[in-house]
C-alpha positions, 0 to 999 in steps of 0.5 A: 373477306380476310384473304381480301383485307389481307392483299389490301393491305399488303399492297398499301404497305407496298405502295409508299407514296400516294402520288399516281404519277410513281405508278404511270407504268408507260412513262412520258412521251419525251425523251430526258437526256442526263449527260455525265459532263465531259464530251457530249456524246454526238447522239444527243445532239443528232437526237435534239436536231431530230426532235426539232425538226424543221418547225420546231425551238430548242429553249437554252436554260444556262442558269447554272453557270456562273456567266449565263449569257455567254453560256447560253452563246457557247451552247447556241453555237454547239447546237448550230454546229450540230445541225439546228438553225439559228432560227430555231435556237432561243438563247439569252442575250441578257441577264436573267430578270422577271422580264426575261423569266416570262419571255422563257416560259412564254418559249417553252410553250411550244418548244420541242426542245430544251438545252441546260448546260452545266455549272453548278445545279443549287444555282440554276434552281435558285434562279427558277424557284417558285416559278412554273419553270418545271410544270412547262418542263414537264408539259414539254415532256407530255407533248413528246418532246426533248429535255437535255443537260449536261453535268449540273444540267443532268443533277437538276433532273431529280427531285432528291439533287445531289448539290455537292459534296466529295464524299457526303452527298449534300442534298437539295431540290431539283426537277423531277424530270426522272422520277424516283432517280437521285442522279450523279454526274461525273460518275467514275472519274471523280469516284462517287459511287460511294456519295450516291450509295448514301443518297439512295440509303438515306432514301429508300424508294429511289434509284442511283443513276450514276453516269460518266463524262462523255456518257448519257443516259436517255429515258423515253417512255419507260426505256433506259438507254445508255449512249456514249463512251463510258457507262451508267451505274444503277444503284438499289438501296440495302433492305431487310431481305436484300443486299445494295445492288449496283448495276452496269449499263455499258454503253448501248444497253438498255433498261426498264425504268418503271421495273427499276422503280418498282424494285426500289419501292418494293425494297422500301416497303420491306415485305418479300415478296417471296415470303407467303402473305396468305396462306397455305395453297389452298383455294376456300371458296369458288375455284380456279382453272389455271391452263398452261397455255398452248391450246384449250382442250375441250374438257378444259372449257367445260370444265371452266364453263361449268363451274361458271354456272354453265350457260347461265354463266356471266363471264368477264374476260381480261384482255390486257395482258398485251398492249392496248393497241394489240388487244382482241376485243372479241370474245375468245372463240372457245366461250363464242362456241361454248354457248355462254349467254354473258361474255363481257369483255374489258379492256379498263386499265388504271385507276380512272378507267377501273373505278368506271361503273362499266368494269365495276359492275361487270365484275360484280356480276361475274360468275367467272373471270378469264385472264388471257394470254400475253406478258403477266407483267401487262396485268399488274401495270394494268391492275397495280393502286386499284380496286380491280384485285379486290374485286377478283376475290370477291369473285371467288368468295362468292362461290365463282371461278376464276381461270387463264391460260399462259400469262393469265395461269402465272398471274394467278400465283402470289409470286409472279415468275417471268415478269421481266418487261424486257424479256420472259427469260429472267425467272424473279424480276424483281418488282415484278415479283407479286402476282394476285396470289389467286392460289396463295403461297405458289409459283406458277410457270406455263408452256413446261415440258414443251419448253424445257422449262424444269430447271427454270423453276428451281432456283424461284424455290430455292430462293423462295422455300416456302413457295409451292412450284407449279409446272404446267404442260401446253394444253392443259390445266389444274383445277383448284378446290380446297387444297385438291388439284385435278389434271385436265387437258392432254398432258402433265402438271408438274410441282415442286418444294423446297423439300424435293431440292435435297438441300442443293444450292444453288449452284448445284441444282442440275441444269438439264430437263432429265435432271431436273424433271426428277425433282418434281412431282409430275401428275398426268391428265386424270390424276389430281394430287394435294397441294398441301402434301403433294400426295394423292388426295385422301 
């Protein structure tokens, strides 16, 4: 019970707002397009055109300007020009009254699009106050469609708005269009990096987005896209284990927003994740069978099925390390022909779905639980402010097992390795870097000797001294119980700790499989090894 209260809290000290919107991992629908003033990159507009269709109203929101009729006819006639039909364009003819404020929020109610030019962000906010401008605003984004400004139009995206300011951001309300951003505008022409570094540090939790003249930045979903002729700067605020990042998207790279979010909290919550939370390697009760993907060897499944409790067995299995619209959910063939009696296989994701009586008693009855293969980042945007972790413990409490292969062996460490969203080359991602910590204190990496993946683990220990480094072979698997890991399956397990890297840098630590194979201890199928000595057991 301790090791479970211990992640519990962990994880609410992680989680610094309670707002189930931060931690919506799949983003909205629509697209948001922040433009850093300056010339309009031709994509946003061949974008709006798109999102408008031949159906379709673009609503014309020019409340920042100091004179929004003639705003409102400047940007009508940009987007006519662009494509868009006259008849699709809901401009402004007069001045803003209650009269006019209902005539636009009875508009964005079935608007595709929305069009903010610049001015100055504090008045376009003013003029909407208190209204349910911004809840239409967001609904547009639900229904999948386009919100674009540009200069004040793009500052007004973020809740946290940078008003003014040449060198000390002045800050005010805005529209939580990008959630956790602070944006700026105007970014490398007027020199404001040094504004938007004091905004995110007076912050903690939120990321700079810092876009040039004649750029735009555009999030659908949870992807971040530069367009344009300039740049977008990332910004991460300093905490106790991490120096101020800034990051350079040129134009026509790409981001993950939910993973730029997640490392902002994770810096705000002040706990590394790096730093062992639970423990030394050892498993008290039940056991784990963590595989290194590339095949199931039958004395691998025997191996899992008889510490599940044989046929008897009641076995959950979690298919979520794939998108939704990927999974299998059929039993995985090795429990079909291993004779289990009770598979029960659950798809549940997110707070709603796995606080469902469906997945509670599953688990509740569960003698073992399989994580299947897949991205490992899958199971913690699944699993991430639920009680589903919890209840995987209490699993292993009560004398079970818990087992996977490939994405569902690294999710079993407590740091997770090749957690990137946008690829499995990037070894700490950060927000990206807590795994359930099944075997605490480790780091676990699959597909090993066959990928030549030696070297890619170093540095994780080198950075991370106190972690345990953990190389599985395809085909095969350890078996935890206490501190003892046993070798099943056909090839080698292979484990590393600081130690072993002979005080090298970084820099240093070779960069061939033979070199860097020499650094660890390699253990071959029928042999087992201590995990708390890396000597043989005693």
């Amino acid at each position: 019970m301790l090791l479970i209260c211990s992640w519990l809290a962990a994880i609410s000290e992680a989680q610094t707002t309670p707002d189930r919107a931060f931690f919506e991992y799949s983003g909205r629908p629509g697209t948001v397009a922040a433009v850093g003033g300056g010339e309009l990159p031709a994509e946003i507009a061949a974008s709006v055109v798109q999102t408008v269709g031949d159906n379709g109203t673009v609503v014309i929101i020019p409340d920042a300007a100091e004179d929004p009729v003639a705003a409102a006819a400047q940007a009508a006639e940009y987007l006519q020009t662009a494509g868009v039909k006259p008849a699709a364009i809901v401009g402004r003819s007069t001045a803003l009254d209650d009269v006019v404020r209902g005539q636009v929020l009875q508009a964005l109610g079935t608007a595709r699009a929305v069009w903010i030019p610049g001015g100055q962000q504090s008045r376009l906010y003013e003029a909407w106050q208190n209204t349910q401008l911004e809840s239409s605003l967001q609904q547009l984004l639900q229904r999948g469609g386009m919100i674009a400004g540009s200069s004040a139009g793009a500052a007004i995206m973020s809740r946290i708005m940078i008003a003014s300011g040449k060198d000390t951001p002045q800050l005010a309300t805005g529209w939580d269009l990008i959630p956790a951003a602070i944006v700026d505008q105007h970014f490398s022409q007027r020199n404001r990096i040094g504004r938007s570094q004091q905004a995110v540090s007076l912050h903690p939790g939120t990321v700079g987005l810092g876009i040039d003249e004649g750029t735009a930045v555009l999030l659908t979903g949870r992807t971040l896209r530069t367009v344009g002729s300039g740049s977008v700067t990332l910004l991460l605020g300093a905490c106790s284990y991490r120096p101020a990042e800034t990051i350079v998207l040129p134009s026509g790279a790409t981001a993950d927003w939910t993973q730029l979010r997640r490392a902002a909290r994770q810096r705000a919550a002040g706990v590394d994740p790096g730093l062992p939370q639970f423990g030394a390697s050892t498993v008290s009760k039940g056991a784990l069978v963590i595989v290194g993907g590339g095949g199931m060897p039958q004395s691998i499944v025997d191996r899992f099925v008889q510490l599940a409790g044989g046929e008897n067995a009641s076995i959950v299995v979690l298919p979520t390390a794939v998108p939704r619209d990927q999974t299998d959910l059929r039993v995985p063939g090795f429990l079909a022909r291993a004779g289990v009696k009770k598979v029960t296989v659950l798809d549940q994701r997110g707070p709603e779905e796995v606080s469902s009586e469906t997945f509670r008693s599953a688990l509740k009855e569960a003698t073992g639980i399989w994580f299947g293969g897949g991205r490992q980042w899958n199971f913690v945007d699944a699993y991430e402010n639920t009680d589903a972790v919890a209840a995987f413990h209490e699993v292993l409490q009560r004398g079970g097992v818990i087992a996977g292969s490939s994405a569902g062996a690294t999710i079993q460490g407590e740091f997770l390795v090749r957690g990137h969203p946008l690829g499995n080359q990037v070894m700490m991602a950060e927000g990206y870097e807590r795994g359930f910590a099944f075997l605490p204190g480790s780091a676990i990496d699959q597909h090993f000797a066959q990928r030549g993946r030696q070297p890619d683990l170093l540095p994780v220990i080198q950075r991370h001294p106190q972690l345990l480094g953990v190389g599985l072979d395809e085909a095969t698997a350890i078996v935890v119980q206490g501190s003892k890991a046993e070798v099943v399956g056909q090839h080698s397990a292979h484990f590393v700790r600081a130690d072993r890297l002979q005080g090298l840098t970084a820099e240093q630590l070779p960069k061939s499989v033979d070199e860097a194979a020499k650094l660890y201890v390699t253990v071959p199928t029928g042999g087992s090894i201590d995990l708390l000595t890396l000597q043989p057991p005693q």
